[in-house]
N, C-alpha and C positions, 0 to 999 in steps of 0.2 A: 476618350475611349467609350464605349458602349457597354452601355448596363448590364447585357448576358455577358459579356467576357469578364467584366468586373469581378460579377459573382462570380464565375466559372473559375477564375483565377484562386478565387477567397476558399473556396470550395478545395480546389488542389493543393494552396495550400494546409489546409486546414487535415486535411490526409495526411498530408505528407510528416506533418506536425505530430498527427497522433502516433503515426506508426514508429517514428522516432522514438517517441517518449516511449511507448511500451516497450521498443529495443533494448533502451536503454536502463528502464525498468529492470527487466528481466537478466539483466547481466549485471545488475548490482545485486539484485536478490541474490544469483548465484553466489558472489563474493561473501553475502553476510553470513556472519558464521552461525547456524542452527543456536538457539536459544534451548535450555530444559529448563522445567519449573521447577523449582525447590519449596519442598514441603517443610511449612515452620509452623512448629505448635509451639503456642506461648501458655506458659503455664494457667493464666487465669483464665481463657478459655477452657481450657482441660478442665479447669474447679464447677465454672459456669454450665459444661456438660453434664457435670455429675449432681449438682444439685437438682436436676429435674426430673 
């Protein structure tokens, strides 16, 4: 085969490849369920504030 089609190929698929993955990305994002933070004060912390 010849070297421009080689690349040419590698190139298409290499497109074709990303666009998948971020398809495929983005509709498991959607699936995952939202995270919230939880705030945790540990008491020595809270001591360690107040000595200063």
């Amino acid at each position: 085969m010849d070297t421009n089609l080689m690349i040419g190929l590698a190139v298409m698929f290499g497109l074709i490849g990303v666009a998948a993955s971020r398809d495929l990305l983005r509709r498991l994002r959607e699936q995952q369920p939202q995270l919230v933070p939880v705030k945790v004060d540990r008491p020595e912390s809270a001591a360690q504030r107040r000595d200063r």
